[in-house]
Each structure stands twice: as structure tokens, then as C-alpha cells.
Phi, psi and omega in degrees: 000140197257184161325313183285348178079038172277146171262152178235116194218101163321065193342302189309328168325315232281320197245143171295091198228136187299325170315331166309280173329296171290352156304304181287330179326283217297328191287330180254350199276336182317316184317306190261010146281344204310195187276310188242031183293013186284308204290000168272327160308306200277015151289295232265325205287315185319288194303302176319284189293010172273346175297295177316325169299318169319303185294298175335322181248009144295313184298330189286329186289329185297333183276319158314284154019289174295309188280331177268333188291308185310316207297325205270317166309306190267324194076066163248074174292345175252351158283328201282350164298298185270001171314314180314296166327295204303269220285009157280321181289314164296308181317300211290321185285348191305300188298338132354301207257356176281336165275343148318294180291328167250016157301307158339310208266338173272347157297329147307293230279318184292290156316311143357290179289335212259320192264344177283335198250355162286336197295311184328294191282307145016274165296005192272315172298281181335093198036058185019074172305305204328288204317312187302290197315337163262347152247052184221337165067357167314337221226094182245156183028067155331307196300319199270305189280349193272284191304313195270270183340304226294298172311304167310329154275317186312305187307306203278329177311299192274003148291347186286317187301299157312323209256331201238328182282295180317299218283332149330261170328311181279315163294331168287314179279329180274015176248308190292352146298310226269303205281350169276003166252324191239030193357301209304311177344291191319323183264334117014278206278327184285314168296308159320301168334301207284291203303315190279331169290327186290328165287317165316288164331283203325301187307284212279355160287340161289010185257336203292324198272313188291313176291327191291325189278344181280334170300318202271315194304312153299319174296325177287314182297322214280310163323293206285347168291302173311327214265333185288317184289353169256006159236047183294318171289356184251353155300346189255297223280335179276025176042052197269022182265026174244337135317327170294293188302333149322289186304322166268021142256312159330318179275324157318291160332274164334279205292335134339255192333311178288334184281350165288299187293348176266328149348307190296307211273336176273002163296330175263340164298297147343322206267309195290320168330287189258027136298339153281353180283019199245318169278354185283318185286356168240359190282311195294308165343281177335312200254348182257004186289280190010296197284342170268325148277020160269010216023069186267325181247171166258158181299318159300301176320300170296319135089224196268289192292353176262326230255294195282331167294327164334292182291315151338287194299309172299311194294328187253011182264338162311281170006270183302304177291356175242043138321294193291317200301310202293328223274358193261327229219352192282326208289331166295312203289323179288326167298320195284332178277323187311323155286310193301329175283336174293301203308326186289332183261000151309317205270336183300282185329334183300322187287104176284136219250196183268357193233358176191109168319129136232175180305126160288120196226141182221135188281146154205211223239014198215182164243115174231143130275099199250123178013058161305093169246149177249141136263157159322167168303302176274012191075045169283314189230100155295120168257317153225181207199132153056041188280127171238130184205113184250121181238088199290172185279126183117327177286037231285117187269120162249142140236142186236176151140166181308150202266135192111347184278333173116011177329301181306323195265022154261326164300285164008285214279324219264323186279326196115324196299300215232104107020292189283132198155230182184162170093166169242169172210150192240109176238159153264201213309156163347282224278007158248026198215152181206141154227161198228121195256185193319274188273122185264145172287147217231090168309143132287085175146210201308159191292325181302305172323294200318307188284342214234338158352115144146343191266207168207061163275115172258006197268354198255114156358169149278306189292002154272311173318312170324307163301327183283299177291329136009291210259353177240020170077063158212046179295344154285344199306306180307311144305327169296306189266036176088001166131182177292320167268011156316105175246135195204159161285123195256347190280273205300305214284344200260151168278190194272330190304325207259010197255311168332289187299320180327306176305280219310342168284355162287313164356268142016286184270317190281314190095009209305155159317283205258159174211131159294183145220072198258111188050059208261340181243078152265326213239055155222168198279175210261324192287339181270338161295351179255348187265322175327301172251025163261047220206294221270307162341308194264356157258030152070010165283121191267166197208121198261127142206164176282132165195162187237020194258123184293301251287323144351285191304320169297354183274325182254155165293330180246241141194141108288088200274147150281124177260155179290135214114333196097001199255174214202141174216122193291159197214168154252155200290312203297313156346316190250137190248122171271160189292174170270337141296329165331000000 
């Protein structure tokens, strides 16, 4: 599925396969590798060994068990009182250590999640995977998969170990009670066992295909809901909410339909589940009357032996049950190694390979373009080609030409962003350079976070903030919405003209060598475009920009126009008169 929401679905997803297997591997072994993963073993060591203890006093009550049905059978009121106290003592302790487990198991799951979903978030953030992952749209609702899946597989991953240990463990101690009173039982419950997982399994591996597309199908809706609040106002101005609610009832529909078909399907799954809990409840009668009205056993001896095929019988119906759990709990585990496998094959791709050129990027202390051509991300559109261009301190650059030449995606290539293509660029270090596009991005939070945004300078006053907005026309700002901690969508409440002017006081507060400028004033009047970058002059910044604006030209020295084609031409800025195309 792409962003726009087509699902995209992978037959091969669908099956318990080693690729599957191998997958949930590739998800976990980071966790139980890390530099301090022993306190997560010596959880893991805690929990098993609160299982053994479990089964263990399972096995001990069944032999209480045995010794209070004779006691009550002969009218041994005082052992079987106390007997009784004893097996009151064993429950309470079973129960004991079952709060034990799942505190344990819950703290795991919490730690797991916590640490699986920075681990995420990390690659996600980490030489800006985001950016690649949204424009190639292969990858849908990251954000989602991220927040939601983490908790499900952990929960369920650290449920395998206890659920898969136990059920070992409770058939080993409770087959050697059984087999010394009742073999047959014993072999009895283990072919009953064998037969309902195996049926189980057949049934619930055709849901895997069925829970993946119903995950995806919610995930689509939940993208279309988000996509109306984050255009909300330009959805008002198109009177578009009878397009919308069309459209967002469709995908509602999609997430109907599929949740009817899985509806469909568990319905006949139902049946057979509890027709085997139905033979389960006469089989120990069935195979152990025989032997008591032969009086081959005592009445206590059955028991015994009904109390441990139970347990038996419980451990492996756990089992068993957490088929549906896996095959309910497979599409996350499949959304989620799908981004961990996009962050690997991103990290391939970064690497220039024979079949497909890239931009070379190099640090130094100027701006060079050495025989540069640009493509699209995917290769669609060569856009410019074999641009040499040096741009010195001082050298303040307009690039023009008609929309569609590739002005922005030279900023792009140039930013780092956009890869593809031939030739090298030489920019310098990060932390002197900044750029500023049309609509500049708004963090969540306080307004103070907002001016000094990309850095975390804490060294500056409010009233050096104060001063800062002061000098970029937003001498009000601060008062109006409550001070520097005043936190708001700052997106919605500021205008685009003041989101603008906003940006140039990071300027300001970061100090950069170089500042981009792509339609960084459009929506402000020519006299605050003109005090902006007599701003940015007088900070000793050299300054690349975009504008379809004359007014522009005079600000800068050099001019880059762009041609349709890919060609390309240096201008002096006062020179050039601009087109109508421009």
C-alpha cells in the first residue's frame, strides 16, 4: 500500500515460513544483544524459572489430591482436613508465583517496547530515512507502524518463551504422574493434543492473509482521516466534505468488508475448537472407567490422574492457543520487519552501485558543483545535467527559470536529500548552513523551542528573543500568544507571511555561513522582503535563492537561470531581466 493508500500485498507475507521466522529473529535479536541485555536475561531466566516452580507444584497438589479423595473415601476426617489446609497452601502458592509472572512478563514486554520503539525511531530520524521513505511511498504509515505494532509483537514475543517453556515443562512433570497410574490416558491425551494443534494450525494459517489485509485496510483509513486534518483548511475553502466523506467512507468500507470476511471465517473455527473442548471432557472418563471398574485403580489414583491430564491437557491447549494468537499478532511482526528491512535496504542503496549513479557529496569550506546532473529519486526525469558552478563567501546566487526545470531539486541535491544523478558537491559542514522553503516547519512546541529551531540554544534571554522577532516585524508575537512558553500548533495559529518572517529569526539565532532561500518571502510584501534580506546581508551569511520575484535580483550577485532540458546558464543578477516564465 502506497501513502495515498493502494495496498500493496505480498503473497509471500501470508506464510509461517522461515522467511517469517526469520524475520521475527532479525526484530529481536537486536534487544537480546544490546551492551546491557543481561538484566533482560536475568528477567527471562526469573520468569522460566517462576514456570518450573509452577508445574512443580502442580505435580505436588495432584499427589495431595490423591491422598485427600482416599482420606475422604475411608473417613480420615483428620487427615483429609489437613490434608486440605496443604492443598489450599499449594494453590495459594501456584497463585503466588503466577503474579510473579506476570509481573515480570509485564515489565519485560514495557522495557522491550520502550527500547524497540527508540531503537526505530533512531533509524527512522538517521540520516533522514523519513524523507527517502516518503518519497519512494513503498513504506505506508511508518508513523503507525512504529507507535502501534511495537507493543504487539513484544507482548506477544515475550509471551512465546513462558507459553512454549511451560507447556514442555507441565507435560514432562505430569507425564511421569500419569504414566505410573494410567499410561493409556497418558498417550490418550498426547494424540488428542497432537491432533487439535495440528488442525488448528491448517485452520488459522489461511487468517494470516486475512488479519494482514484487515491491518492494512485500518491503517488506510486512519492515514485518511489524518490527511483530512492536515489539509483541513484547504478542504474548507474547496467546500470538499461530501468528497471527503465519499472517500472516507470507502476505505471504511474496505475495513467492513474485510472484517466480515474474517467474521465469516471464524465461524466454522469455533465449532471445531469447541467440539474438541467437547471430546476433551469424556476422554479421561472414557479411557480411565474401564480400569476402575476392573479395580485395577483406586478412586484416588483417578483422581490424580484426571487432576495431571488436566494440566497436561491445559498446557497444551495454551499451546495450541497461541496459534491464533501468532497468526493475529503475524502482520505486525510483518509491518514491522518491512520498515526495519526498507532502513537496510536504504543503507544498501546510500552506496553507489553499477546500475545506478550517484551524486558524490563532499565536505569543504565553499560551495562546488562539479559536472552535476540530477534525477528524480526513482529515476524518472533527468532534470539538470553537468552543472559547474563555485560559490564563494559573499557570492549570493538567484536561481531562475520555469517551473518544471528543476530549481528546487538542485536545492535538494544540493541539501543532500536527493542522491540521484552523477557528478559531485561540495558543501560545507551541516551546522553552517540552513534552509528555508516556502512554508517553513513549525515543531511542536513552545514558542521559544520555535525561534532558536533546528538548534537548542539555551544561552539566549527572552529578551534577546524578544529582540530577535523585534528585527524580523514580529514585535508582537510573543505577547499575543503568552510569552516564550506558550505552546500551540504553531502551524495552524501563525500566518504563512509570519511563519515566514519566523524562519529568518532562526537565522539570526543559528548564525549560518550559507542560508537556501526556496520562496522563502513569497507571502510577504516587498518592504519586509526587503528588510529580510538586508537581515540576512548584514549577518554576514552568503545566500542561495529561489524567487519568481524582480525584486529579488538585486539582492544577489550572481544569477542561475535553468533551461528546459537540462542546460543551464550563470548571468550577473543586475543583468537579467526577468521572462514571463521565470
Amino acid at each position: 500500500m502506497t501513502q495515498v493508500g493502494r495496498l500493496h500485498l505480498d503473497p509471500t507475507s501470508y506464510r509461517l515460513d522461515r522467511r517469517f521466522f526469520r524475520r521475527i529473529w532479525q526484530l529481536s535479536k537486536p534487544y537480546w544483544s544490546r551492551k546491557d541485555a543481561w538484566r533482560s536475561w536475568i528477567g527471562l531466566g526469573t520468569l522460566l524459572g517462576s514456570v518450573v516452580a509452577y508445574s512443580l507444584f502442580g505435580a505436588w497438589a495432584s499427589f495431595v489430591l490423591k491422598r485427600q479423595t482416599d482420606a475422604l473415601l475411608g473417613h480420615h476426617q483428620p487427615l483429609f482436613w489437613g490434608l486440605l489446609g496443604l492443598q489450599a497452601a499449594i494453590l495459594g502458592g501456584r497463585v503466588g508465583i503466577s503474579m510473579t509472572q506476570g509481573f515480570v512478563s509485564g515489565r519485560m514486554v514495557l522495557h522491550w517496547r520502550r527500547w524497540l520503539t527508540v531503537y526505530l525511531v533512531d533509524r527512522y530520524l538517521a540520516r533522514r530515512t523519513y524523507y527517502e521513505i516518503a518519497l519512494d511511498h513503498r513504506i505506508d504509515n511508518p508513523d503507525q507502524r512504529i507507535q502501534e505494532e511495537t507493543g504487539i509483537f513484544c507482548t506477544y514475543m515475550a509471551g512465546i518463551p513462558q507459553q512454549v517453556f511451560g507447556t514442555f515443562v507441565d507435560i514432562g512433570v505430569q507425564s511421569v504422574v500419569i504414566a505410573t497410574i494410567a499410561p493409556s490416558l497418558m498417550w490418550g491425551i498426547f494424540l488428542f493434543a497432537a491432533l487439535k494443534t495440528a488442525v488448528m494450525v491448517s485452520v488459522y494459517i489461511p487468517s494470516i492473509r486475512k488479519n494482514f489485509e484487515l491491518t492494512v485496510s485500518e491503517a488506510d483509513l486512519r492515514y485518511g482521516l489524518l490527511h483530512v486534518r492536515d489539509n483541513a483548511e484547504t478542504v474548507a475553502f474547496y467546500r470538499g466534505e461530501y468528497a471527503e466523506n465519499r472517500h472516507l467512507l470507502g476505505r471504511l468500507g474496505t475495513v467492513i468488508a474485510k472484517k466480515k470476511t474474517l467474521i465469516m471465517y471464524y465461524v466454522p473455527v469455533t465449532g471445531v475448537i469447541l467440539g474438541f473442548d467437547v471430546i476433551w471432557m469424556v476422554l479421561p472418563l472414557l479411557l480411565l472407567a474401564p480400569q476402575f471398574f476392573a479395580h485395577h485403580v483406586a478412586y484416588g489414583a483417578i483422581a490424580q490422574a484426571t487432576f495431571a491430564g488436566t494440566q497436561i491437557m491445559l498446557a497444551l491447549t495454551v499451546f495450541s492457543q497461541s496459534v491464533p494468537l501468532l497468526t493475529a499478532a503475524a502482520p505486525r511482526a510483518i509491518r514491522l520487519a518491512e520498515i526495519q528491512e526498507k532502513f537496510e535496504a536504504l543503507e544498501r542503496d546510500r552506496h553507489p552501485t553499477a546500475g545506478r549513479e550517484q551524486i558524490s557529496f563532499l565536505e569543504g569550506p565553499e560551495i562546488r558543483l562539479n559536472k552535476v546532473s540530477i534525477e528524480t529519486p526513482g529515476g524518472e526525469q533527468s532534470l539538470v545535467r553537468d552543472i559547474d558552478l563555485r560559490i564563494a563567501a559573499g557570492d549570493h546566487l538567484v536561481i531562475l527559470g520555469q517551473t518544471g526545470v528543476g530549481k528546487s531539486s538542485l536545492l535538494r541535491a544540493m541539501a543532500g536529500l536527493w542522491g540521484r544523478g552523477g557528478g559531485s558537491i561540495q558543501m560545507p559542514p551541516a551546522d553552517q548552513m540552513l534552509f528555508l522553503p516556502q512554508r517553513p516547519y513549525m515543531i511542536l512546541a513552545d514558542l521559544r523551542s520555535q525561534v532558536v529551531y533546528p538548534t537548542n540554544r539555551s544561552d539566549i534571554s527572552d529578551a534577546g528573543l524578544q529582540a530577535i522577532l523585534e528585527r524580523v516585524s514580529l514585535p508582537n508575537l510573543a505577547a499575543q500568544h503568552g510569552g516564550f512558553a506558550a505552546e500551540k500548533d504553531w502551524a495552524k495559529v501563525l500566518s504563512l507571511g509570519e511563519q515566514q518572517r519566523l524562519a529568518f529569526a532562526r537565522v539570526l539565532v543559528a548564525h549560518p555561513k550559507y542560508v537556501f532561500l526556496d520562496e522563502a518571502t513569497s507571502a510577504v510584501d516587498l518592504g519586509t522582503e526587503r528588510l529580510l534580506y538586508e537581515l540576512l546581508a548584514g549577518s554576514g551569511a552568503t545566500f542561495v535563492s529561489i524567487s519568481h520575484r524582480e525584486s529579488i535580483l538585486r539582492r544577489h550577485r550572481k544569477a542561475l537561470r535553468l533551461l528546459a532540458g537540462g542546460g543551464w546558464e550563470v548571468l550577473v543578477a543586475s543583468d537579467v531581466a526577468l521572462s514571463p516564465v521565470d
